[in-house]
C-alpha positions in Angstrom: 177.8 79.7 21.3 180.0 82.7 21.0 179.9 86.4 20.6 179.9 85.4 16.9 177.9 82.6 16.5 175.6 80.0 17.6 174.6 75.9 17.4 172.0 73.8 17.4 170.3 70.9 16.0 167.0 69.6 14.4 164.9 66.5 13.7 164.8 64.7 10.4 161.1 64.6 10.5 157.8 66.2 11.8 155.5 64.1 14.0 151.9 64.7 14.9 151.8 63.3 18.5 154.1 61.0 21.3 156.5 61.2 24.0 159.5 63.1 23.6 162.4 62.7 25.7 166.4 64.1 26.2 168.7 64.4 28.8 170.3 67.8 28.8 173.3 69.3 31.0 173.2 73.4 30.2 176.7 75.4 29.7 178.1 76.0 33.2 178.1 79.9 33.0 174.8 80.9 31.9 162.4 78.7 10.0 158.8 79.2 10.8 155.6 80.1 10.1 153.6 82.7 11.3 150.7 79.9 12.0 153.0 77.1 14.0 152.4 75.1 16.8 155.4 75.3 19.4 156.3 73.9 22.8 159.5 75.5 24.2 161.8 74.7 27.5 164.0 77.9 27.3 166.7 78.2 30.1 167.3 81.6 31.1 171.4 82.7 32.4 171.7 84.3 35.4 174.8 86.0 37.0 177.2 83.7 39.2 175.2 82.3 42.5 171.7 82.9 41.1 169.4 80.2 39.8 168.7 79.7 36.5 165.2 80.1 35.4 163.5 77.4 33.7 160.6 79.2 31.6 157.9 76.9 29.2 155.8 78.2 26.2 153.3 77.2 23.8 152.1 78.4 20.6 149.3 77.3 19.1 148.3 78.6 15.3 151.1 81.2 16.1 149.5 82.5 19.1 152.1 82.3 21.8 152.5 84.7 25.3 151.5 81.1 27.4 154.7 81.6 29.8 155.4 80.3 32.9 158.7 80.4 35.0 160.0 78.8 37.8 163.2 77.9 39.6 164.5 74.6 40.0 165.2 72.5 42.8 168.6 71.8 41.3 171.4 73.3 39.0 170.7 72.1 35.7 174.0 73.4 34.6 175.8 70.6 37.2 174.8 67.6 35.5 172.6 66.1 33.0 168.6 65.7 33.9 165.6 64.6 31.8 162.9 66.9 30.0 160.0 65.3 28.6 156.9 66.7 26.9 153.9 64.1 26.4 151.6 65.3 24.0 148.4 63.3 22.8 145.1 64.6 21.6 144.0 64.4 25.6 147.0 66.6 26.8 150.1 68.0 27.1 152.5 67.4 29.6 155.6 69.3 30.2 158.2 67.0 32.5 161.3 67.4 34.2 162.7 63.8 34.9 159.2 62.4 35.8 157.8 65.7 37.6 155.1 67.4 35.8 155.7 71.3 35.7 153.1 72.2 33.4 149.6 70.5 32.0 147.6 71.6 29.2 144.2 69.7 28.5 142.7 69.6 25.1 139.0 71.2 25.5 139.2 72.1 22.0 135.2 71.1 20.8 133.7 71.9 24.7 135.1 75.3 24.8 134.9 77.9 22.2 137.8 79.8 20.6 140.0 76.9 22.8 143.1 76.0 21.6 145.4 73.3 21.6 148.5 72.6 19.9 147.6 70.0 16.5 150.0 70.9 13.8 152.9 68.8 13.4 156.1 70.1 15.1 160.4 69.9 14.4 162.5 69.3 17.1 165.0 72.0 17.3 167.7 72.5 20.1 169.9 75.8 20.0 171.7 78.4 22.7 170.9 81.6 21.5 171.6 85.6 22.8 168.6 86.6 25.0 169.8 88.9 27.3 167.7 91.6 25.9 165.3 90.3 27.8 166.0 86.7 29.8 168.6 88.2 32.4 166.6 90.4 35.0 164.1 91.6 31.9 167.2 92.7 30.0 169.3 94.0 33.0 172.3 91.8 33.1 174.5 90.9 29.9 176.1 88.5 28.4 180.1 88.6 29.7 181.2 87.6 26.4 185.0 87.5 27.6 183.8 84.0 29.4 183.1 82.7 25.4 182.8 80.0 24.1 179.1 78.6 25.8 178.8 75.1 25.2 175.7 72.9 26.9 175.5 69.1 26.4 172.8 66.6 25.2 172.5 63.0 25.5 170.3 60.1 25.6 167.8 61.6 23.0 164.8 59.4 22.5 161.6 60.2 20.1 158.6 57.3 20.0 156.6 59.6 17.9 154.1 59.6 14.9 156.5 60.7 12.5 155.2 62.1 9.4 156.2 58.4 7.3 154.1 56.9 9.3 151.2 55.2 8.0 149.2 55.1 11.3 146.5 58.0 12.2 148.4 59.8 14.8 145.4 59.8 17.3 145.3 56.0 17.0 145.3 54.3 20.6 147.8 51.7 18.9 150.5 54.6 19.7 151.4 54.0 23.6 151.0 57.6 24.2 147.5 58.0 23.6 146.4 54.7 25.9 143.6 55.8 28.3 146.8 56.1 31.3 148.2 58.6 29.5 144.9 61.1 29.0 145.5 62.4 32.5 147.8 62.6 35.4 147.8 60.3 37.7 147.1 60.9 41.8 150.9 60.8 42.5 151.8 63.2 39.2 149.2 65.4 40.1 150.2 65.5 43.9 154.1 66.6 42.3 152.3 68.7 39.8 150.5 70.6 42.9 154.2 70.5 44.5 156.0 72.3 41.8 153.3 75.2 40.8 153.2 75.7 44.9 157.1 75.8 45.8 159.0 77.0 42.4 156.4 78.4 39.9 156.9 82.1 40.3 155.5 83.4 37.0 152.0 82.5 35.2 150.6 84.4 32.8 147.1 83.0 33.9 147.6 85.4 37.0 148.8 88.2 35.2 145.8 90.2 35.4 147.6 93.5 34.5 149.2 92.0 31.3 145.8 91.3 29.9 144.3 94.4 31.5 143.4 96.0 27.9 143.2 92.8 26.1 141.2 89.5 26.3 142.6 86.9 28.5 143.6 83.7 27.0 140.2 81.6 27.1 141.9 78.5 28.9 142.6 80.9 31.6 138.7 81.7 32.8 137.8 77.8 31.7 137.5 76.4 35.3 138.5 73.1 33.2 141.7 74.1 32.9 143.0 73.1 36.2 141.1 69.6 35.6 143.9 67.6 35.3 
């Protein structure tokens, strides 16, 4: 990416569930519908010395505003480390290497108005210009005289139900939706516990003045949605 331009990449096909893995070293200086389903990792800059805030998202029917923000307990622009999303019609689980940093249960059918991501999604991988809002809410800039950003990827894996597939993607034949895999277990949940305690400083589940004239997203009041 460059003052000019930007980069990325996307999957061939959609798929409807599975495990999704990649190994991903970020640059060393920091189409869709209105209706889509959407699980992000976005890795916000920061100036020289500062973390680098990893923030997650999910839409669901186009209904997004689900952040959460924390810093890590490394640089992820030193080296290459692993983020992995799970996603089966139990849950959704949002990895770095093998910690879980964010869980999403499907109540969808036990809780009204709940929702939970079901449409199939691309894979897409891009840097883009944020520093309207990503830096310090917008404070800090891009230095653009520091161009060209690059970031690496490697060891991408998908074991997915792609949309060739012949197989119902909530089939237990796909290893992703074996009973081990509907929730976390003691030592994930332990780490889970870990990482919302020690880095997690954002959750817009405990922003009470965001939602202070509008409804609060329903998994937010479900006491079910810290059953993990």
């Amino acid at each position: 990416m460059d003052k000019r331009s930007g980069a990325g990449f996307c999957s061939k096909s959609t798929d409807g569930s599975g495990f999704f893995r990649m190994r991903v070293k970020l640059m060393s200086i920091p189409p869709q519908s209105s209706d889509r389903d959407e699980v992000d990792f976005e890795f916000l800059g920061n100036v020289d010395g500062q973390p680098i805030t990893l923030q997650t998202n999910v839409f669901v029917n186009g209904h997004g505003n689900r952040e959460q923000r924390m810093k890590l307990w490394f640089d992820p622009a030193a080296d290459f480390y692993e983020y992995k999303i799970l996603w089966n019609p139990h849950q959704l689980v949002i990895f770095v290497d093998d910690v879980p940093i964010r869980v999403l249960r499907n109540l969808t059918g036990r809780v009204p108005e709940y929702e939970f991501p079901a449409k199939r999604m691309g894979i897409w991988a891009s840097l883009w210009n944020g520093s309207e809002w990503a830096t310090d809410r917008g404070r800090i800039k891009i230095d653009w005289n520091r161009a060209p950003f690059t970031a690496g990827y490697q060891g991408f894996g998908v074991d997915a139900c792609a949309n060739t597939s012949p197989t119902p993607c909530h089939s237990r034949n796909w290893w992703w939706n074996a009973h081990r895999y509907r929730r976390l277990s003691a030592r994930q949940r332990a780490a889970y516990e870990n990482v919302k305690k020690t880095y997690m400083y954002y959750d817009y589940c405990a922003d009470k003045d965001r939602f202070k004239n509008t409804t609060m997203p329903v998994e937010c009041s479900h006491t079910s949605y810290l059953a993990y």
